[in-house]
Chimera marker file (.cmm) of the C-alpha trace (Angstrom):
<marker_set name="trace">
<marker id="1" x="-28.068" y="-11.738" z="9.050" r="1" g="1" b="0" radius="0.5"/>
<marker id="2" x="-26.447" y="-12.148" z="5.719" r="1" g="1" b="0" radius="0.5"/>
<marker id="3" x="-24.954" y="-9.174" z="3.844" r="1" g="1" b="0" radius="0.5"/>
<marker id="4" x="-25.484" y="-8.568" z="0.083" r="1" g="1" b="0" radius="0.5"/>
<marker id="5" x="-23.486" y="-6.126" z="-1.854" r="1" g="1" b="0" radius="0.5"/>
<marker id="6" x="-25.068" y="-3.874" z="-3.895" r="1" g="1" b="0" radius="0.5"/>
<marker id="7" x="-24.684" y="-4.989" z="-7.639" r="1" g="1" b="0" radius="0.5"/>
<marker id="8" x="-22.029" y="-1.701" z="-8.124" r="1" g="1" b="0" radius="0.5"/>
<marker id="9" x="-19.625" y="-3.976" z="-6.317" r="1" g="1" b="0" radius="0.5"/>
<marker id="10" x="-18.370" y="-7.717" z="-7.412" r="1" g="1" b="0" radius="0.5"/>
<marker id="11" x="-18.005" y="-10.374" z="-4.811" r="1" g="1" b="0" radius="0.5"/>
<marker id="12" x="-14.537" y="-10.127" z="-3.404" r="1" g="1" b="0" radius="0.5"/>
<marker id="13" x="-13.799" y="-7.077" z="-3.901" r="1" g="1" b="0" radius="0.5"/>
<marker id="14" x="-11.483" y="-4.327" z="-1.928" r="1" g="1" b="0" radius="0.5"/>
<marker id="15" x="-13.481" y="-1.160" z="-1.413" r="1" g="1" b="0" radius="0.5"/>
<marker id="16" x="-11.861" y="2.178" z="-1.273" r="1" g="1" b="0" radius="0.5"/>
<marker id="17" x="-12.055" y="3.983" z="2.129" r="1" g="1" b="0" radius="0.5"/>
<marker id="18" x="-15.108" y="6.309" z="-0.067" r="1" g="1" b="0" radius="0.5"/>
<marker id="19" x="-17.010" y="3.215" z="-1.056" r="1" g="1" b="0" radius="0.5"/>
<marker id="20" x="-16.682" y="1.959" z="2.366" r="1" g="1" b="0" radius="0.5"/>
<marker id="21" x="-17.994" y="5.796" z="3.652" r="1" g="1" b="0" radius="0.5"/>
<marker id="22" x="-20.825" y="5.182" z="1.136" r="1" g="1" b="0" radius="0.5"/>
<marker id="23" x="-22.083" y="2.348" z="2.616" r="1" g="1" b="0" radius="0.5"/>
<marker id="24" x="-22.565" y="3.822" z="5.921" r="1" g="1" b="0" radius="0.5"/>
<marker id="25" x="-22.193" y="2.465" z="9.417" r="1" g="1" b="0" radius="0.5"/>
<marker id="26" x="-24.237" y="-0.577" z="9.524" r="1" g="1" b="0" radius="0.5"/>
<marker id="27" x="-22.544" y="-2.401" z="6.879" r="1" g="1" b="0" radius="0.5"/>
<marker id="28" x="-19.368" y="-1.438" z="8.275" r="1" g="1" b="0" radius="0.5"/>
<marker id="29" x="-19.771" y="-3.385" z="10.879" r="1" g="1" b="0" radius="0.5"/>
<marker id="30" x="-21.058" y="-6.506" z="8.708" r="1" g="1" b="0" radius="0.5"/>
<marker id="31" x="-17.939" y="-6.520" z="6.190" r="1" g="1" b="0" radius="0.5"/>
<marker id="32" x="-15.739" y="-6.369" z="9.643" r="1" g="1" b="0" radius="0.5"/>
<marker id="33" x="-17.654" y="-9.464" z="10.704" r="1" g="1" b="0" radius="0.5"/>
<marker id="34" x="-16.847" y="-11.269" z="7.477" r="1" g="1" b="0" radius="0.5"/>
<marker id="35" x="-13.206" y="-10.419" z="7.528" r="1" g="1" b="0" radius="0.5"/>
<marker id="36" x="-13.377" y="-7.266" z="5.218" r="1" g="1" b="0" radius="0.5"/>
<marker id="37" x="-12.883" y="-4.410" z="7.361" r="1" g="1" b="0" radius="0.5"/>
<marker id="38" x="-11.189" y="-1.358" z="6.698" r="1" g="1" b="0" radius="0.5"/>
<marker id="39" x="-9.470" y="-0.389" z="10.088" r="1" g="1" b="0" radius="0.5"/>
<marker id="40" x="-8.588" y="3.014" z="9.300" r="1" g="1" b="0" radius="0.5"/>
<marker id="41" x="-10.835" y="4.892" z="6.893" r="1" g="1" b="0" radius="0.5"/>
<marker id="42" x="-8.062" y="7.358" z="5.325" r="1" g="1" b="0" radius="0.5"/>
<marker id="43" x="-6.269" y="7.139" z="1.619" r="1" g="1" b="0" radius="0.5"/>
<marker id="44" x="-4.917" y="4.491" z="1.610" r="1" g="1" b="0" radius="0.5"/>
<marker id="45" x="-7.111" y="2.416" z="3.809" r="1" g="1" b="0" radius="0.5"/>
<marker id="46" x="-5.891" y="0.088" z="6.183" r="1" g="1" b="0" radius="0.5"/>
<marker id="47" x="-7.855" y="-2.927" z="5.393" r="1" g="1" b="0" radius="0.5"/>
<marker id="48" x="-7.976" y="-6.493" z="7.109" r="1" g="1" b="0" radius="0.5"/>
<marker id="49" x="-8.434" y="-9.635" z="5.356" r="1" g="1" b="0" radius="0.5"/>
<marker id="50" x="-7.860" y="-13.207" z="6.856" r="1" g="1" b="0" radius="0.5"/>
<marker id="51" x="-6.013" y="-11.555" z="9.614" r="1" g="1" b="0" radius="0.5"/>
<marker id="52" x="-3.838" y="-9.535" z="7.988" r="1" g="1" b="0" radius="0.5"/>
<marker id="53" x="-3.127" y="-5.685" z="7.307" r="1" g="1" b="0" radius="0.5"/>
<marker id="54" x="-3.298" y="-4.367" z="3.816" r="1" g="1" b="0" radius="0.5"/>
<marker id="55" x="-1.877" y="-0.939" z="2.627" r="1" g="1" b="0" radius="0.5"/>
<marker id="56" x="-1.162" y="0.117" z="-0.233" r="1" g="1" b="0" radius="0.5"/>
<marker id="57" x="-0.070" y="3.730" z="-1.998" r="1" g="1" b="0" radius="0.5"/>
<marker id="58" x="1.484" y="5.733" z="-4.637" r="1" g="1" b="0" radius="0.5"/>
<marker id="59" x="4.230" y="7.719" z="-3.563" r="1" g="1" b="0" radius="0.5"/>
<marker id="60" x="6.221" y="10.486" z="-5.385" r="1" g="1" b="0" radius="0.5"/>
<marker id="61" x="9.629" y="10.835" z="-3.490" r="1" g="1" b="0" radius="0.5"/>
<marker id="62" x="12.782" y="12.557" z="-4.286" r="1" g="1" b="0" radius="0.5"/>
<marker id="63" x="15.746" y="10.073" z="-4.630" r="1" g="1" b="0" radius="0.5"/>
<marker id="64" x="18.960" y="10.802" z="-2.443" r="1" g="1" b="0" radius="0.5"/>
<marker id="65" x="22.533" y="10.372" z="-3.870" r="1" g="1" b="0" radius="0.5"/>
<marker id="66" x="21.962" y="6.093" z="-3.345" r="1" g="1" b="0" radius="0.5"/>
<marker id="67" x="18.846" y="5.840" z="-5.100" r="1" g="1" b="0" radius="0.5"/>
<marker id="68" x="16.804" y="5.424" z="-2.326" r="1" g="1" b="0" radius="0.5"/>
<marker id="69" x="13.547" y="6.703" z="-1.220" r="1" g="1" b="0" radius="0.5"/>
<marker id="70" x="11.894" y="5.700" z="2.202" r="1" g="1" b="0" radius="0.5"/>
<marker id="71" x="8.056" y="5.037" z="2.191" r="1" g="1" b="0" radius="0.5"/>
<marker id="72" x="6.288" y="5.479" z="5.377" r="1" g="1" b="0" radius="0.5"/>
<marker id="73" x="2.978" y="3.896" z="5.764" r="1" g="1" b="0" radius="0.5"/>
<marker id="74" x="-0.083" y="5.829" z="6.530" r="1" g="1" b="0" radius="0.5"/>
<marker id="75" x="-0.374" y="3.624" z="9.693" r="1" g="1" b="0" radius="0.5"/>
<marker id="76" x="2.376" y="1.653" z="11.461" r="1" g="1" b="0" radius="0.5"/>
<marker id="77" x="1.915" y="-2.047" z="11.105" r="1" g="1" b="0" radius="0.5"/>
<marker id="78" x="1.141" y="-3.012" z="14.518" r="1" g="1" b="0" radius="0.5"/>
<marker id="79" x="3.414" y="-6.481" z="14.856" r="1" g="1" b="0" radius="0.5"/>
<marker id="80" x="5.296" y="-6.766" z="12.084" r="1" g="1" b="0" radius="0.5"/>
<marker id="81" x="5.677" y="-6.503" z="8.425" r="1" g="1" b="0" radius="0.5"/>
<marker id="82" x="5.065" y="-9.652" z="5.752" r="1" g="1" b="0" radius="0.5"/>
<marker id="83" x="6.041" y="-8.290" z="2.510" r="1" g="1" b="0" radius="0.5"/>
<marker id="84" x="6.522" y="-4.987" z="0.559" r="1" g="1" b="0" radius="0.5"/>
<marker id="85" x="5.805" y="-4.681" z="-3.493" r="1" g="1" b="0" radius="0.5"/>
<marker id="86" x="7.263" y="-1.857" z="-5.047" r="1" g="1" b="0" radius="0.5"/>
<marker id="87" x="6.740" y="-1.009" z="-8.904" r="1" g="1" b="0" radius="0.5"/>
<marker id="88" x="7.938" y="2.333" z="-11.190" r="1" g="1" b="0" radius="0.5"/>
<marker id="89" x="4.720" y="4.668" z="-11.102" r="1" g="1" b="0" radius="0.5"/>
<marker id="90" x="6.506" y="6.871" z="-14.070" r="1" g="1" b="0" radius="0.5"/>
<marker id="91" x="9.165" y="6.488" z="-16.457" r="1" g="1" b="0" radius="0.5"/>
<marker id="92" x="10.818" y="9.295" z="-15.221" r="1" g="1" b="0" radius="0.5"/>
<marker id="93" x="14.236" y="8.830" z="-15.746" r="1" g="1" b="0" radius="0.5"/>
<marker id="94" x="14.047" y="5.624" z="-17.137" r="1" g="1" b="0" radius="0.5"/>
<marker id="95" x="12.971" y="4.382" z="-13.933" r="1" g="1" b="0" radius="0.5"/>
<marker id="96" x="12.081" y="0.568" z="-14.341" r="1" g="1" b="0" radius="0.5"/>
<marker id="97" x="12.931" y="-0.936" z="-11.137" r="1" g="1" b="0" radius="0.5"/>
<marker id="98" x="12.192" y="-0.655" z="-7.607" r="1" g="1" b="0" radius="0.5"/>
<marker id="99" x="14.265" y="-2.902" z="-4.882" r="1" g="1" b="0" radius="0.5"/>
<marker id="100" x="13.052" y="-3.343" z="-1.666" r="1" g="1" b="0" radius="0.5"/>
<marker id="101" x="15.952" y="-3.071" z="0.944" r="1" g="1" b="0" radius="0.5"/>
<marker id="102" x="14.579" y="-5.950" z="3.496" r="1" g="1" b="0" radius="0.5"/>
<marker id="103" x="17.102" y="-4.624" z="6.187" r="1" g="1" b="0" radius="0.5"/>
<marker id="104" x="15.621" y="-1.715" z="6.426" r="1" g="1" b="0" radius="0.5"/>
<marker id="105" x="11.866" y="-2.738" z="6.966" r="1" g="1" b="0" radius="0.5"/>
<marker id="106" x="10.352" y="-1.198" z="10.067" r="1" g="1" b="0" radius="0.5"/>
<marker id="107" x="6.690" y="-1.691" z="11.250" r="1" g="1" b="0" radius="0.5"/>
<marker id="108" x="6.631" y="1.864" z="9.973" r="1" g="1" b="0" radius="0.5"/>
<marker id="109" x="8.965" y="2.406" z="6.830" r="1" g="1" b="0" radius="0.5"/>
<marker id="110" x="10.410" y="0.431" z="3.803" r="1" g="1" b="0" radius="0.5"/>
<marker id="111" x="13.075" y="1.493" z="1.982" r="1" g="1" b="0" radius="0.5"/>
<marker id="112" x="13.275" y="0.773" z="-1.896" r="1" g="1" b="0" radius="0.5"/>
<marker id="113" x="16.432" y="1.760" z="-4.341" r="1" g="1" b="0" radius="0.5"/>
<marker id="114" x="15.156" y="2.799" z="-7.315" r="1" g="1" b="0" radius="0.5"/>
<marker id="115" x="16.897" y="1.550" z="-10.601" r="1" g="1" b="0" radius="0.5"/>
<marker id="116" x="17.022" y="2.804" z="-14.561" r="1" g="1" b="0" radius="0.5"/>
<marker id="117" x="16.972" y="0.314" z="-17.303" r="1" g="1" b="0" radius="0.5"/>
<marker id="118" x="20.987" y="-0.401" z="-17.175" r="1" g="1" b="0" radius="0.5"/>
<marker id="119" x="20.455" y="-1.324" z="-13.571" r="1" g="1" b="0" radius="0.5"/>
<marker id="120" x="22.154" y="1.582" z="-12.440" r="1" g="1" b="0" radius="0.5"/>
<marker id="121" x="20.395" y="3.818" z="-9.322" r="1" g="1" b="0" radius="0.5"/>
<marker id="122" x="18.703" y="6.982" z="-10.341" r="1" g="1" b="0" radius="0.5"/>
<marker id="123" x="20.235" y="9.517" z="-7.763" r="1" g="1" b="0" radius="0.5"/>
<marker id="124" x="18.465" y="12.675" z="-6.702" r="1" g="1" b="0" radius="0.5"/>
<marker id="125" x="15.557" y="12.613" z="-8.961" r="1" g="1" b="0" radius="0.5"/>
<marker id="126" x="11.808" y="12.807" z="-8.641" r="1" g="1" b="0" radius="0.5"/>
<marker id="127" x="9.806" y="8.897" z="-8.742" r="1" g="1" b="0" radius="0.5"/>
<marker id="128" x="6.862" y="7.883" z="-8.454" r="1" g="1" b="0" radius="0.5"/>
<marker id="129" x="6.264" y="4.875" z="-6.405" r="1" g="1" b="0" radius="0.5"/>
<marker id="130" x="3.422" y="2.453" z="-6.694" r="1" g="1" b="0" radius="0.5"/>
<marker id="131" x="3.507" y="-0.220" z="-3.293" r="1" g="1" b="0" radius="0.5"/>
<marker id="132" x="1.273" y="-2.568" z="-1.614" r="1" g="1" b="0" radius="0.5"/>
<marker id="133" x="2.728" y="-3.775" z="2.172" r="1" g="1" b="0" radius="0.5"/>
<marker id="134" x="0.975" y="-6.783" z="4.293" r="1" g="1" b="0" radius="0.5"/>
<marker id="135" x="2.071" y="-7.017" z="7.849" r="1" g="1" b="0" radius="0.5"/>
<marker id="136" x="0.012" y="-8.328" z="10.514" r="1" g="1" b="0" radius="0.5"/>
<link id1="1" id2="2" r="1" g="1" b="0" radius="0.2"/>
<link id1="2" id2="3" r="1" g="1" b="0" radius="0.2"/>
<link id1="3" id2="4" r="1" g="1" b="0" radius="0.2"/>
<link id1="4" id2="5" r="1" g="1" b="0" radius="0.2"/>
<link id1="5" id2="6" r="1" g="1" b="0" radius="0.2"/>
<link id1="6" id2="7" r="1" g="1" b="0" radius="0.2"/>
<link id1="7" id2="8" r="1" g="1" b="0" radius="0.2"/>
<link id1="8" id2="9" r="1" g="1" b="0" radius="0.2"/>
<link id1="9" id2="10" r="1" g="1" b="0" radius="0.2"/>
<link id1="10" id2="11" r="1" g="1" b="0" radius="0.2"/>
<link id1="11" id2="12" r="1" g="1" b="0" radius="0.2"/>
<link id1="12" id2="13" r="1" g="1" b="0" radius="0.2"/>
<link id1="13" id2="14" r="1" g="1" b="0" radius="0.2"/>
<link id1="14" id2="15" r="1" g="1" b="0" radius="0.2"/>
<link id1="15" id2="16" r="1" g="1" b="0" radius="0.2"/>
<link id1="16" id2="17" r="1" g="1" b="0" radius="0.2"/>
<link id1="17" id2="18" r="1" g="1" b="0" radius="0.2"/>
<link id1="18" id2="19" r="1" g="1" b="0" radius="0.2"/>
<link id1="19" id2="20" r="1" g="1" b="0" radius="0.2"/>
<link id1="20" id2="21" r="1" g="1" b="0" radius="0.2"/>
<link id1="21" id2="22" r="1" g="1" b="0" radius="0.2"/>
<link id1="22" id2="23" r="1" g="1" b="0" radius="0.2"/>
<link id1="23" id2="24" r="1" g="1" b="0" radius="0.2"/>
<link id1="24" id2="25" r="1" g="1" b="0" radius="0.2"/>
<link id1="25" id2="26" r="1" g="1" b="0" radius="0.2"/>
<link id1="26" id2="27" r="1" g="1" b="0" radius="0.2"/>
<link id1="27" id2="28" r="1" g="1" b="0" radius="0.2"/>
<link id1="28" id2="29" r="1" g="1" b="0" radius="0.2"/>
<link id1="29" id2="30" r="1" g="1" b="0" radius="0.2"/>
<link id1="30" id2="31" r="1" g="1" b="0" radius="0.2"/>
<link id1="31" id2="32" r="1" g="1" b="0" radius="0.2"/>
<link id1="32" id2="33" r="1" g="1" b="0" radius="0.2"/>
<link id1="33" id2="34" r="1" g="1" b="0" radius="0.2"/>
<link id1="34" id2="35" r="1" g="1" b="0" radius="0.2"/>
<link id1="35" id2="36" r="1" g="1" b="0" radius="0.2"/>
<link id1="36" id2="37" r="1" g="1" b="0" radius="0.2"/>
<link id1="37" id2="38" r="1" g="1" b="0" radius="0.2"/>
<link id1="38" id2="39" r="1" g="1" b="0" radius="0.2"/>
<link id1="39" id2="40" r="1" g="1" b="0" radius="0.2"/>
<link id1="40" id2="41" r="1" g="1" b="0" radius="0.2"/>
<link id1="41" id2="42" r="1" g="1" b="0" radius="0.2"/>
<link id1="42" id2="43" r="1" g="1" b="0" radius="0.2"/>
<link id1="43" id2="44" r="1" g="1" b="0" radius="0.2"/>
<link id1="44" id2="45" r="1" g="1" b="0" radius="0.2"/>
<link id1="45" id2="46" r="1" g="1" b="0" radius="0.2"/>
<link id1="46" id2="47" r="1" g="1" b="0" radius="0.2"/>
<link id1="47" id2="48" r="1" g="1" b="0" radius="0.2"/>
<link id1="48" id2="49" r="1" g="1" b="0" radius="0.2"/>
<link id1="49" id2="50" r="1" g="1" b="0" radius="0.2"/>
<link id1="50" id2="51" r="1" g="1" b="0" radius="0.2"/>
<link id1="51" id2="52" r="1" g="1" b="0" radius="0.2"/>
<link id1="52" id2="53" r="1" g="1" b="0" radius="0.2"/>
<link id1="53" id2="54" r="1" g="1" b="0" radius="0.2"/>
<link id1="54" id2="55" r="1" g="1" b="0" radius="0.2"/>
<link id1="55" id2="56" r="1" g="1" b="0" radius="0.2"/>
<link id1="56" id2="57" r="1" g="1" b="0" radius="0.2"/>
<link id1="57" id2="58" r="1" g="1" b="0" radius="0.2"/>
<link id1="58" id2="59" r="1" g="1" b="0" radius="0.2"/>
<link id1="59" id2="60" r="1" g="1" b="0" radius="0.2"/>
<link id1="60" id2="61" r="1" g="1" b="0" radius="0.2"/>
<link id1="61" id2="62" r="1" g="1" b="0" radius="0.2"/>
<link id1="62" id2="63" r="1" g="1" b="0" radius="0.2"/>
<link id1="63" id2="64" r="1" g="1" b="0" radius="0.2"/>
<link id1="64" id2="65" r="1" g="1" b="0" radius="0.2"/>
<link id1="65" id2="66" r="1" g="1" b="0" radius="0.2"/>
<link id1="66" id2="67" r="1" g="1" b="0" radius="0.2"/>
<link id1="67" id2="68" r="1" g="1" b="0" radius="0.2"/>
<link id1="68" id2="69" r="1" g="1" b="0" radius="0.2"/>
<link id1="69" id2="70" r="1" g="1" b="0" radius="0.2"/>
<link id1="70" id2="71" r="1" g="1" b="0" radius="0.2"/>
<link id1="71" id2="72" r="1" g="1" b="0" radius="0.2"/>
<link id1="72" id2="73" r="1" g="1" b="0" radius="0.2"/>
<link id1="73" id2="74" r="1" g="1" b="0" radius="0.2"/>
<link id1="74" id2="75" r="1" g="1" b="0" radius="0.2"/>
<link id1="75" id2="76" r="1" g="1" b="0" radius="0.2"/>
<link id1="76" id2="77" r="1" g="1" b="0" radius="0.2"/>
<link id1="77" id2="78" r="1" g="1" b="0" radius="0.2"/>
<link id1="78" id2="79" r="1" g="1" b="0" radius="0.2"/>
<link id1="79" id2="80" r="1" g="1" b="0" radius="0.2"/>
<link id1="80" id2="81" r="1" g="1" b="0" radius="0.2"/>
<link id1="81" id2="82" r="1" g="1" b="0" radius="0.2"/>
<link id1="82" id2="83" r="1" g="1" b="0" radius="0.2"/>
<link id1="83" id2="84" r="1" g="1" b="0" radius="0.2"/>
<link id1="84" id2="85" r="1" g="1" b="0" radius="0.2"/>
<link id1="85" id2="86" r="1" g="1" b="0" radius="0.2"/>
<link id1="86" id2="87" r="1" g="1" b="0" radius="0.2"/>
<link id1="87" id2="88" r="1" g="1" b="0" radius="0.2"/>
<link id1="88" id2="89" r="1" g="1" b="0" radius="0.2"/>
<link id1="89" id2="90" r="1" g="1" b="0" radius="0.2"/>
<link id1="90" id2="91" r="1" g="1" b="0" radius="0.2"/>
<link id1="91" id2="92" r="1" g="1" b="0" radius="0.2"/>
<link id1="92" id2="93" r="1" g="1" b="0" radius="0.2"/>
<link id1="93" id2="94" r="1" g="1" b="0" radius="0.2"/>
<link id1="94" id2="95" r="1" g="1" b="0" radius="0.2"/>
<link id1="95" id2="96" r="1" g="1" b="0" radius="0.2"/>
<link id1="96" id2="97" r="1" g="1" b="0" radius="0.2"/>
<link id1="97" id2="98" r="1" g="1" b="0" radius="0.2"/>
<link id1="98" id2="99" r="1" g="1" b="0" radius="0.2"/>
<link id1="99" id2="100" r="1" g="1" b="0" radius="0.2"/>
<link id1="100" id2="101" r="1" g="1" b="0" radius="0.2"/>
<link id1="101" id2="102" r="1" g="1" b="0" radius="0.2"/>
<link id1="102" id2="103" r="1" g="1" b="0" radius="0.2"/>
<link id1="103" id2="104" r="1" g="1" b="0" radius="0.2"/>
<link id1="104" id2="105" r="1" g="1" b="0" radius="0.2"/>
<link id1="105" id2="106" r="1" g="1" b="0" radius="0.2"/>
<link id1="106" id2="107" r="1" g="1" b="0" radius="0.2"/>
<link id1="107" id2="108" r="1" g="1" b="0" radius="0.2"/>
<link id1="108" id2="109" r="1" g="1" b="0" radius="0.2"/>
<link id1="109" id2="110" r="1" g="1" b="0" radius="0.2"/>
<link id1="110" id2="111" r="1" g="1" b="0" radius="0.2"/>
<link id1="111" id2="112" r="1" g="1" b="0" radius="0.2"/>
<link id1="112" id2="113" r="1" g="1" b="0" radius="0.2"/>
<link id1="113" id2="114" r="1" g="1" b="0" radius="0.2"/>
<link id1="114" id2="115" r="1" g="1" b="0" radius="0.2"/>
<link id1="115" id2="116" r="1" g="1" b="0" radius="0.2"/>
<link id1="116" id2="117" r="1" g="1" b="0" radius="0.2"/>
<link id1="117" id2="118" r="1" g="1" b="0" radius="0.2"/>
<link id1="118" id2="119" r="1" g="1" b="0" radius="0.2"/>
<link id1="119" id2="120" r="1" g="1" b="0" radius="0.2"/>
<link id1="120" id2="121" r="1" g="1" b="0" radius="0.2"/>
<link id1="121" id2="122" r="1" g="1" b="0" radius="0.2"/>
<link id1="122" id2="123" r="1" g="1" b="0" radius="0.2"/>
<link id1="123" id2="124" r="1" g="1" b="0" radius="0.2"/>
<link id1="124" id2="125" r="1" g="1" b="0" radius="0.2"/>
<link id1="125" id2="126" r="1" g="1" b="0" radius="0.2"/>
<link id1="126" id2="127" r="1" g="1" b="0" radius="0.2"/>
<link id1="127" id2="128" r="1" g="1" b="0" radius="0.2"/>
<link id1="128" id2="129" r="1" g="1" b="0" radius="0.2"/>
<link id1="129" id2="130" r="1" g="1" b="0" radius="0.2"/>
<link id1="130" id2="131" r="1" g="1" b="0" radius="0.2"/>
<link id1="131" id2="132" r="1" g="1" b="0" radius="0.2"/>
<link id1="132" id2="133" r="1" g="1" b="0" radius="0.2"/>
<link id1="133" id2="134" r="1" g="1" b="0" radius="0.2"/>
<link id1="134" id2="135" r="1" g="1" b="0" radius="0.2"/>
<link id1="135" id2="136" r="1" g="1" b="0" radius="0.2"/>
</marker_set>
């Protein structure tokens, strides 16, 4: 049987754990079949494509006296993580930079220092953290 989305949706595209609800169990289980499968139906889904996890968030985090702000993912990654994107949410503060701290990465957690427009870290301050994470 050969699945074809509704014309609200274009070809490729990531649903959001509600348009996945929307569509009900049925198709569920078809996009799964075809590699698009949403794993864990929560905000933000965990969704699975080519054989790897997808996550992704916005997070607003107070900085501590580093900079830094951890991010935990809504579900723990279970083998391993790829790669974590970070970007400013806000301009709080000037904040125009996020760095993620590879030593840090867990299955569970990044870490990300979060930088002002001189390059300098913005220290106990409220951010807002857009991220994406891919781990398999």
């Amino acid at each position: 049987m050969t699945y074809t989305p509704p014309p609200i949706f274009e070809p490729d595209q990531i649903l959001t754990a509600a348009q996945m609800n929307e569509l009900g169990t049925d198709i569920r289980a078809q996009l799964t079949v075809v590699g698009i499968s949403s794993a864990a139906l929560g905000t933000p889904p965990l969704v699975t494509v080519g054989g790897f996890l997808l996550q992704a968030g916005s997070t607003v985090a107070l900085t501590d006296s580093g900079g830094l702000v951890t991010l935990t993912f809504p579900s723990p990654f279970p083998n391993g993580v790829v790669c974590v994107l970070a970007t400013p949410g806000d301009d709080a503060a000037n904040f125009t930079a996020c760095v993620h701290l590879e030593a840090s990465l867990t299955t569970s957690v990044a870490v990300v220092e979060c930088l002002n427009n001189s390059g300098a870290a913005i220290v106990t301050s409220a951010v807002r953290i857009h991220w994406i994470a891919l781990g398999f």
